[in-house]
N, C-alpha and C positions, 0 to 999 in steps of 0.2 A: 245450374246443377251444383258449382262450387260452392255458390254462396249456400244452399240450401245443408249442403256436409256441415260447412263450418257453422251453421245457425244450429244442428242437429247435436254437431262436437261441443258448443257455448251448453244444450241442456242437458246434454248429461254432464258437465262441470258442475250445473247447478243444482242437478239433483243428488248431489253427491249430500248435502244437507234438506231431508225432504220434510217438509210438515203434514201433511195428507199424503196421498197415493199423487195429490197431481197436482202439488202447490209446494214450492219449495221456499224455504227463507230466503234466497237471495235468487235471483234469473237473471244470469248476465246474459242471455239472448235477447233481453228487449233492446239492451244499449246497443248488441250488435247489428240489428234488425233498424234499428233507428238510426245507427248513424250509420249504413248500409244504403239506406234509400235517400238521407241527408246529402251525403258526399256524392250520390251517380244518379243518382233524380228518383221520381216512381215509378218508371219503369222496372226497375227491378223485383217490384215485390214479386214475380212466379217464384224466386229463390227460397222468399220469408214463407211464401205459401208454401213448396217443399217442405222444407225445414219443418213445418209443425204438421205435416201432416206425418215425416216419420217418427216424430215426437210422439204424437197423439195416436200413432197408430203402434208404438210399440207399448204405450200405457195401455190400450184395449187388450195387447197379448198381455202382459204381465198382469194386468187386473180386468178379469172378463167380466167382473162386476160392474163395473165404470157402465151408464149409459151414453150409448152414439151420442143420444142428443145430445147429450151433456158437451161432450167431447167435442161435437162441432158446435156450439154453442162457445164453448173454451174457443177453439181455431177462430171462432169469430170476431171474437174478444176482441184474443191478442192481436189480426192482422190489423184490425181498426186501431190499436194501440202505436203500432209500425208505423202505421203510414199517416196517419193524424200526429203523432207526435215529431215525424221526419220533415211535414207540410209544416207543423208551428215552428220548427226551429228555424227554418231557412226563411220565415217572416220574424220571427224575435230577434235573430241573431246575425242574418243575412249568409251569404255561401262563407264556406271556408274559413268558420272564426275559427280564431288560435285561442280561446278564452283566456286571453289575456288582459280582458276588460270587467269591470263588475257588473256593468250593462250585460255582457255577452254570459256569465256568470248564472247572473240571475234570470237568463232568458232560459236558459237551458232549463234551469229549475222546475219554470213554470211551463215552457213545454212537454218535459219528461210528468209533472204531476198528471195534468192535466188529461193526456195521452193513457200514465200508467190507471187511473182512477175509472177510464171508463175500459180499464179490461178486466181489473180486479170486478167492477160492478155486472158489466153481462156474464163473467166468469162466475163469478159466485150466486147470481141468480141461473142462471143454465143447472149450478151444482145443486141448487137448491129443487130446482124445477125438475129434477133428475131424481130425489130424494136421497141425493149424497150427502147432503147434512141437514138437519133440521134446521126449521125458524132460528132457536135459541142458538146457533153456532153460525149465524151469517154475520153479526159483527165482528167475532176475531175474525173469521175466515175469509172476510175482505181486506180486514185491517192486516192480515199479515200477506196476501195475495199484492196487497196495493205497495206496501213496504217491500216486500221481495221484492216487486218489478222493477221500483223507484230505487234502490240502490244498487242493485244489478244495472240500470242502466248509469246512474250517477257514476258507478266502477267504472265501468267500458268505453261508453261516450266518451268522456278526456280522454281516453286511453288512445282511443281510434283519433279524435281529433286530433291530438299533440304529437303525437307519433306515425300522422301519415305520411309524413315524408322522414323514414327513420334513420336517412344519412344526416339530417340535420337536427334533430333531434338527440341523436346519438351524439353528435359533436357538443352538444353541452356536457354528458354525462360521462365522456369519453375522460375519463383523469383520475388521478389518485383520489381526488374528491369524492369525486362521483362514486369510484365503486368505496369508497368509505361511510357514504350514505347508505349505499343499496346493502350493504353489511348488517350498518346500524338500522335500519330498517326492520330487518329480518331477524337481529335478536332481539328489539325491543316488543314486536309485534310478537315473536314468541313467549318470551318473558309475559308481557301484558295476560296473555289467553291462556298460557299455562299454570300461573302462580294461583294459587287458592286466594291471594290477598288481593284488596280491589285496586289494582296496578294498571288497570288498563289506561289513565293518565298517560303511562311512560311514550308512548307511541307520538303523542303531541311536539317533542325536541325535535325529532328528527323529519317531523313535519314541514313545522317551522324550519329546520335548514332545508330544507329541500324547496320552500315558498322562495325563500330571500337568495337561494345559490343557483337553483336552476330552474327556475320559474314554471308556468305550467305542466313543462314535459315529467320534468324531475316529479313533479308534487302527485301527478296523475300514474305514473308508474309509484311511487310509494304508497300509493293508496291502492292498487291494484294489488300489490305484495303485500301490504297488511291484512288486504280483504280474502285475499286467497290463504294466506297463515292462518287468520280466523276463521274462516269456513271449513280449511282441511283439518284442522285441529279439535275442532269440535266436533265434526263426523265422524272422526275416530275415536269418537267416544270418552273424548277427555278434556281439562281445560276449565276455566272459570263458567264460560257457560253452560255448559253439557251440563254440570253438578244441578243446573236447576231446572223447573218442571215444564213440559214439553212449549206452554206457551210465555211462560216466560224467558226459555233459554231462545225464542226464535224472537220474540222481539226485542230483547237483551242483545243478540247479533244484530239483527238490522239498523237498533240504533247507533250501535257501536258504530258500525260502519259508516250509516251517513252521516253521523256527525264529525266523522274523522274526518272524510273525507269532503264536505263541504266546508270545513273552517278551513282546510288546507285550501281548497280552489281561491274561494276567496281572498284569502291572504295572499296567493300565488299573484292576481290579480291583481290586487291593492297595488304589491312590491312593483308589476310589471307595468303598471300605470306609474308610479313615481318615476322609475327608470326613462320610461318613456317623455314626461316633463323635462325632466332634468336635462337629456338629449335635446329635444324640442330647443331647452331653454341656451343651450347654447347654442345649441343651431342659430337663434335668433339673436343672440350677441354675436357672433361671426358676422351675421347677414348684416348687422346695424352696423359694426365695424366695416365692414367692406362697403357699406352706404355712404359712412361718415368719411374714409379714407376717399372714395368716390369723389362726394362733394368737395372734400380737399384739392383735390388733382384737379378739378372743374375750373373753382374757385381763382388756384393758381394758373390753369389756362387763360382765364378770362383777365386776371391780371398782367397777365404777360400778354394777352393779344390787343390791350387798351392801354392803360398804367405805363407798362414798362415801356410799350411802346411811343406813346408821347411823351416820356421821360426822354427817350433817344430822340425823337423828333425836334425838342426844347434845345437837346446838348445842337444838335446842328444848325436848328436856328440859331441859336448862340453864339455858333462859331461863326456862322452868317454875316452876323451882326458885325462881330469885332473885326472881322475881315474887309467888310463893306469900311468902319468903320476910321479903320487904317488905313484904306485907298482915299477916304476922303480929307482926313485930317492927320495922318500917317502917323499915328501914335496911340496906345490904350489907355494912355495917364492919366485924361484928366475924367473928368470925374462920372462922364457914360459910358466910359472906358472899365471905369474900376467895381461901376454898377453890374456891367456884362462880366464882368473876370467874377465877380460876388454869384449871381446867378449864374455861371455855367459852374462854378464849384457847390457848390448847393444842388443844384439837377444832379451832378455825376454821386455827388453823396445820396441822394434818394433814389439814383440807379441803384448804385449800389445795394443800398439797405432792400430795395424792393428784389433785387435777385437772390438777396437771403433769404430773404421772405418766400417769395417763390419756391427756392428750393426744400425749405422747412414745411412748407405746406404739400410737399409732391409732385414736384415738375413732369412735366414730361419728357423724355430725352433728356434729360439732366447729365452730366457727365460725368458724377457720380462724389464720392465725399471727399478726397480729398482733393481733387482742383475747389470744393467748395470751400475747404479750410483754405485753400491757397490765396484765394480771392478775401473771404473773411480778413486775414492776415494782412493783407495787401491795405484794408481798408481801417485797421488800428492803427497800421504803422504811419497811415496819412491822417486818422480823424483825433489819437493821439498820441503819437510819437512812439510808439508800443512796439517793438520790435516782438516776432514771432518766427521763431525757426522750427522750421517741418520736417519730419523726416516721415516719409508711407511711400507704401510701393505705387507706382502707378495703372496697374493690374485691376477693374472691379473690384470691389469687395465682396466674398461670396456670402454678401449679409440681404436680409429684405429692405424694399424701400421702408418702410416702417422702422427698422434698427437703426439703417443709416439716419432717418428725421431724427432721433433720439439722442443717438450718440452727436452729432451735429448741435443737439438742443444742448446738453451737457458742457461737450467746449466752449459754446458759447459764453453760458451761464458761468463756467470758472474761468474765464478770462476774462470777464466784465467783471466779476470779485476782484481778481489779482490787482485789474486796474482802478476798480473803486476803493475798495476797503484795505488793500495789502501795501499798497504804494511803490508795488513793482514797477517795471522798467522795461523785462525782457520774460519771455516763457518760449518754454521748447515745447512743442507740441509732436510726439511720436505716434503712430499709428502701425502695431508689427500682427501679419498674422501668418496662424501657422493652422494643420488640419485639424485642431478642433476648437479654435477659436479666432474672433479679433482682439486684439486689446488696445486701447488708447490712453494714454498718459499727458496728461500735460501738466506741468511744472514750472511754478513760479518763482525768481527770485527777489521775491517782498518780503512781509515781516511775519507772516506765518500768523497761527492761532491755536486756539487750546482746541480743540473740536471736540472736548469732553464738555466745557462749558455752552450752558445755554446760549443762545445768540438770536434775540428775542427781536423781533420786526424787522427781520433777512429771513427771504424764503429760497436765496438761491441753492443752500443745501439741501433744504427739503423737495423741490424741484428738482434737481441731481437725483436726488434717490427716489423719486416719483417716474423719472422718466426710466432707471435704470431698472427699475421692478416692472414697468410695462414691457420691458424685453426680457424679460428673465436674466438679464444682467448681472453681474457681482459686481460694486463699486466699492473701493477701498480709498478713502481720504487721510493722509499722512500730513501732518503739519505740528510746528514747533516753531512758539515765537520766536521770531528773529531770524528762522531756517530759512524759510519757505514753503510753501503747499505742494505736494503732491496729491495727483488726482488719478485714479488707474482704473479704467473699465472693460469689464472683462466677457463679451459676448461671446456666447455659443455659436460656431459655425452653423451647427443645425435649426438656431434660431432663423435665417435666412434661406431657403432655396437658389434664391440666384441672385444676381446687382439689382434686377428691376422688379423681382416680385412683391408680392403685397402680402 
């Protein structure tokens, strides 16, 4: 019964602009009627049937001319129009599209055609068959029955789609934006129909923002608000189209409308499918980084469950050896002595190096960055006499595993400078953080450089600032010949969630 009111309230909207006694330029009850039986199945049509039967029975009062036949010939039309164009959509387009797609776009299109065509055709032959118009008046009077329906449902359709859930729909439109659009809207659509000069152009701006700002909801409600300014506007007998003659001012509006409002759908569409890429595409770089870091952590597992540990295996043989070997000849001197002292420092150094490795690659349980700088430093000071003095809290860092690998890459990389190219001795290496960052420093006193001048086959700067842009990093490098290097990197606390996350 309700739906039958509101499909009864949709024809008299649209007979507010009529072309004959019972064909109006625009019928926004087919859209309602269509996406009515789209959105809650076919059982609904008693409603649609209501609906046209007190449509059609208040045009027999108001015009006793009108033949029945005619009239249920119309009702027949149009239910066929209903529920064949509600049955194509939900196979074009599948349940519940947001026409957000140009797929789902163009389905709609050829659904709503295909639907409107055979009501405008038993319509107009019923009228014909009734002797409401002659031979000579059955092509406009389809052409504009077929166009009335077709844009009346292209209005509403989006409308009812994009807004049937209108708390979330509302939330796009819900801002200074939005009602800045629905303003612009409504003077340009007035301006366009009211000006004697051919302006209707104007209406296309505010189109397009509403395609690229608020995607189909927006674009579907500005196309409803244009189409309702033009139809109520020239009903009252005014406006660019009104000044022209009866069938040119009706399909002057019809086309006005569809094409307004199908370059906006589509465009809406277009915009919502790029959006949607772009999201996709990072979705898919996150996914491959969270693979890549994945395989990382594997990698370093399997290192550390083989590698590292026959590395340790080797130091114990080792000591095995030199133990055994000094119970039997009670000394390491001579020269199977000095063989095992040569390889057990060599294993302890490829420990070493392989638990940097390990940790730069993403350990597990790792115990986080600076006992790994402590360790690093431990193993300059023995592999070349490199003293390194540390100062960080020993507190997590509330950085991601990914920051700390970086910031870690970085120290390295300026320490292995200071001691190759600077001819340093000693570096202080600090680590302070406070609540909205880490920053690490480390500081050489070697012979400095111009860092203005090229430094052409060394990539350890470029590296520095490669790893420090993959964390959103600031890095600041301070050097003056003969000073020393400073090196200062400055991470975002919120770049990290917690010590261990990724």
């Amino acid at each position: 019964m309700l739906l039958g009111v509101v499909y009864f309230g949709a024809a008299k909207l649209g007979q507010t602009l009529r072309y004959t006694a019972s064909v109006s330029a625009i019928w926004p009850p087919a859209g309602l009627g269509i996406a009515a039986l789209y959105l809650w199945g076919l059982r609904w049509w008693p409603g649609i049937f209501l609906g046209e039967l007190l449509v059609n029975g208040q045009l027999l009062v108001d015009h006793a001319s009108l033949p029945v036949g005619s009239l249920a010939g119309q009702q027949a039309g149009n239910m066929a129009e209903i529920i064949v164009g509600a049955w194509l959509l939900r196979r074009l387009i599948g349940p519940r599209a947001e026409l957000d797609e140009t797929e789902q776009v163009a389905g709609m299109i050829l659904a709503v055609g295909a639907a409107t065509a055979i009501s405008a055709t038993v319509g107009s032959l019923s009228m014909l068959a009734g002797g409401v118009i002659d031979p000579s008046e059955f092509p406009i009077f389809w052409r504009t029955w077929f166009l009335g329906d077709t844009s009346g449902a292209l209005v509403v359709l989006p409308l009812v789609l994009t807004w049937r859930n209108p708390r979330a729909a509302w939330s796009r439109m819900r801002s200074v934006e939005g009602v800045a659009l629905i303003a612009l809207v409504i003077a340009l659509a007035t301006i366009a129909v009211t000006n004697a000069a051919p302006l209707t152009y104007l209406i296309f701006p505010a189109l397009i923002w509403s395609a690229f700002r608020f995607g189909p909801p927006g674009v579907a409600l500005a196309g409803a608000i244009n189409a309702a300014l033009t139809i109520g506007i020239t009903a009252h007998k005014s406006g660019v189209f009104f000044s022209q003659p009866i069938n040119e001012r009706t399909l002057s509006t019809q086309l006005y409308i569809l094409i307004a409002t199908l370059t906006a759908l589509f465009l809406s569409a277009v915009v919502s499918e790029r959006e949607r890429s772009t999201e996709e595409l990072a979705e898919s770089k996150r996914r491959e980084g969270e693979r890549a870091l994945e395989e990382r952590r594997r990698i370093a597992r399997d290192l550390h469950d083989s590698v590292a540990q026959a590395l340790f295996s080797s130091v114990l043989h080792t000591r095995a050896a030199q133990k055994a070997l000094i119970e039997e000849q009670g000394s390491l001197s001579g020269r199977l002595g000095e063989k095992l002292t040569t390889i057990g420092e060599l294993t302890k150094r490829a420990q070493r190096e392989m638990r940097m490795f390990i940790f730069e690659w993403g350990p597990e349980g790792g115990d986080g960055l600076v006992p790994a700088f402590e360790r690093y430093a431990s193993s300059l000071a023995n592999d070349h006499d490199f003293e390194v003095r540390l100062e960080g809290p020993e507190a997590p860092l509330p950085l991601s595993r990914t920051a700390q690998i970086q910031l870690y890459g970085i120290a390295r990389e300026a320490l292995a400078n200071a001691i190759k190219h600077s001819g340093a001795t000693s570096a202080q290496l600090r680590v302070d953080v406070d609540e909205s960052q880490v920053a690490l420093e480390i500081e050489d006193d070697g012979l400095g450089f111009d860092v203005d001048e090229s430094h052409s086959g060394h990539y350890g700067l470029a590296s520095m600032r490669s790893r420090a842009g993959e964390i959103d990093a600031a890095l600041a490098i301070t050097s003056v010949p003969g000073q020393g290097t400073l090196v200062r990197v400055e991470v975002p606390v919120a770049m990290g969630c917690s010590p261990d996350g990724g």
